[in-house]
N, C-alpha and C positions, 0 to 999 in steps of 0.2 A: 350705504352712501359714504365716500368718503372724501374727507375735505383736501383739495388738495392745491395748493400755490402754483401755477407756472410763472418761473419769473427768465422772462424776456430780455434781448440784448436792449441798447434803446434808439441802437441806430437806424435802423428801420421802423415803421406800422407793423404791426401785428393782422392781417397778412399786409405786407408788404407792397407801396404804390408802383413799384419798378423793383428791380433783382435786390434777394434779401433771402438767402436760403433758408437761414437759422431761423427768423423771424416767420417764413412760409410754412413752416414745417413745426414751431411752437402753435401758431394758428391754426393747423389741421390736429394737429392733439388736441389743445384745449376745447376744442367745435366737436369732435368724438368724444371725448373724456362729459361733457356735457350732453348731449345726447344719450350718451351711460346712464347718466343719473348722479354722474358728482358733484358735490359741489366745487366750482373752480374759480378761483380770482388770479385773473391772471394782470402782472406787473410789466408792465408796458408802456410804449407813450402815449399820450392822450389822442392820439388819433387815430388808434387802433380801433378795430371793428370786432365785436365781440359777441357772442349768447353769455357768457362767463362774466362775473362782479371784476370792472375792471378799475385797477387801481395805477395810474395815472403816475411815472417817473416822470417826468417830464410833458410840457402840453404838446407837442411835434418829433417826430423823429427827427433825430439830431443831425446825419447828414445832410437830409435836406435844407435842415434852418443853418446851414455853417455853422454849429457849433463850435468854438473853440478850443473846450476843455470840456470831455463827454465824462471824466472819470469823476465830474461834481455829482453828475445828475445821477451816476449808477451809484455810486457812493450813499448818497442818499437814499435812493429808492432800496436798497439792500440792508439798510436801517432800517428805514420804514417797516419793511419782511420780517425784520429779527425782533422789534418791536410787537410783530403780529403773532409770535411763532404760535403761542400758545392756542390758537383758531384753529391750526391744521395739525392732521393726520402724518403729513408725507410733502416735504417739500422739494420741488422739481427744478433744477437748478441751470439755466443754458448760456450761463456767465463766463465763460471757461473757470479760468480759476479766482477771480475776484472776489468771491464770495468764500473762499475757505478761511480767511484768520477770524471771521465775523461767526463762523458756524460748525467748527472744529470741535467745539466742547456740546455740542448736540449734534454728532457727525451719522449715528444710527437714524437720527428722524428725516437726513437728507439722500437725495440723488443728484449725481451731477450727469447729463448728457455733455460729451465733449464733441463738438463739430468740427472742429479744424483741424490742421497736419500736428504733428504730434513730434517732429523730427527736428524741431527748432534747438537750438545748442543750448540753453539755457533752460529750455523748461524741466529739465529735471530735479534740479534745485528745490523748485516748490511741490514738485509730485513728492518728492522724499520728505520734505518736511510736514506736510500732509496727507503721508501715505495712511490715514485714517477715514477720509472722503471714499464714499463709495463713487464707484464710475462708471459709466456705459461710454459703450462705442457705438459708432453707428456702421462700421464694418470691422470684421477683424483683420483685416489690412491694415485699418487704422492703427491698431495696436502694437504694430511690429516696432517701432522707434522704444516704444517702452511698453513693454512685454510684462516687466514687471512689478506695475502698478495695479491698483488696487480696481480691479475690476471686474463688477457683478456680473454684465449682461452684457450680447452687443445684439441691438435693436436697429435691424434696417428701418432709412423711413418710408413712411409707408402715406400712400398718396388715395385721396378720395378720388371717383369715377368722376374726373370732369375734362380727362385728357384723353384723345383714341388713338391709336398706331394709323398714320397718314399712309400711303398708298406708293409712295415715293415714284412721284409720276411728276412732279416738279420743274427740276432737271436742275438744283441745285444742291449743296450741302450747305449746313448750319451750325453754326458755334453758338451757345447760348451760357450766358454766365459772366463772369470775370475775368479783366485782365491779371494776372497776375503770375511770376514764374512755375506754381505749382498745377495752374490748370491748362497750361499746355496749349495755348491758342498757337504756339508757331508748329506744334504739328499736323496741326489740323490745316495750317497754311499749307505746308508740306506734302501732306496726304489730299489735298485739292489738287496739286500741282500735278502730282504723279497720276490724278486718274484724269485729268484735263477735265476737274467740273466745278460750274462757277460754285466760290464760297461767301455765302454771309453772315458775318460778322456782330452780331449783337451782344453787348459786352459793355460794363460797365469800366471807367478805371479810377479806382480810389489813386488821393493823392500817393499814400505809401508807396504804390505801383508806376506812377507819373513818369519818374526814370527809367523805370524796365520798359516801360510801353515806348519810351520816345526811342532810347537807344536799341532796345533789341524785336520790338515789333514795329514798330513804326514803318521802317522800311523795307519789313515784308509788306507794305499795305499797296505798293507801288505795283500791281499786278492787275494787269484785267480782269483775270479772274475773282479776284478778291474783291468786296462789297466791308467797307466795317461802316453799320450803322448806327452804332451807340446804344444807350441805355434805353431797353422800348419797356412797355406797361406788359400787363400778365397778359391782357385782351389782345395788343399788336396782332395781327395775321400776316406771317412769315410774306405772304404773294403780294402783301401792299407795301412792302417795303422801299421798292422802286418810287413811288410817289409819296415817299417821305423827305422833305428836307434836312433833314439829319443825317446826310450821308456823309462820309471820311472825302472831305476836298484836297482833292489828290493835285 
């Protein structure tokens, strides 16, 4: 058995009430990693739903309460962890890089999974200054922006049997996910247009994104074809869509 920490972003529940990938996918580890036989405390917000000893950053996930300033609450919670070290075996890190000046001088006892783009003009700064943290990728695609950085594994994520291939008998397509430049909702506007089949749009938009949505998707949303209906739950069923009030008022 081996003890092992997942510490969690804190902007979502640990799984997650609405879209939260990083947070979806700490919570399908830590629920396997347990069923194994490990011991697992995983570091999250108080409203996560757990089998794992759950140690509480903050009482709510922070986008939802509007947090102000999220970097008090991980700040701390990531204390709290360095305060604990000596508990665990192996500690599992999905903070991007927040966590390295805190855990550089015990950088053998950690893991860092990295989830986001990797191609940002700036982050190579702290890879180099930290090119001692070990790092997974979650594709090696991911890896191409910095190639050469310090990296053990790349660990596709991997999803429990709770989803089945639909029949695509519908007569729609589907975007699911985030607004945001990197995930490409205007091609998908695009690739609807050119096959003539209606599109919906389920998609959350962080404020960071607020701009990009209004100036450069926005007014792809002006289409008959197109449906954006916001931020829906894990449960949502794609065909109830129309009889949700939450549609983009066009």
């Amino acid at each position: 058995m081996t003890k092992i920490p997942q510490i969690a972003p804190l902007y979502e529940s640990c799984p997650p009430r609405f879209y939260g990938g990083t947070e979806r996918v700490v919570s399908y580890l830590t629920e396997e990693l347990v069923r194994q036989g490990h011991e697992v405390t995983l570091f999250a917000s108080g409203d996560s739903i757990t089998t794992a000893a759950l140690d509480p950053g903050c009482p709510s996930a922070l986008r939802l309460k509007g947090c102000q300033d999220p970097l008090v609450y991980h700040l701390a919670m990531l204390h709290r962890v360095r305060q604990r070290v000596a508990e665990f075996d192996i500690l599992h890190f999905h903070t991007d890089y927040l966590h390295f000046p805190l855990f550089a001088d015990i950088s053998e006892k950690t893991v860092t999974t990295l989830h986001g783009r990797l191609d940002l003009p700036d982050l190579p700064v702290v890879m180099h200054a930290f090119d001692m943290m070990p790092l997974v990728s979650i594709s090696d695609a991911q890896r191409r922006p910095m190639s050469w950085a310090n990296w053990y594994k790349t660990v596709h994520h991997g999803l429990p049997e709770l989803y089945r291939l639909g029949h695509g008998v519908s007569g729609y397509l589907a975007f699911l996910g985030r607004i945001s430049p990197e995930k490409r909702v205007d091609r998908a506007i695009e690739i609807a247009r050119r096959a003539g089949r209606p599109l919906r749009i389920a998609a959350k938009v962080d404020p960071v994104d607020q701009v990009y949505f209004e100036r450069r998707i926005e007014p792809l949303l002006d289409d008959p074809l197109v449906d954006f209906i916001g931020e829906i739950a894990k449960r949502t069923r794609m065909h109830s869509w129309a009889m949700q009030q939450r549609c983009y008022s066009r």
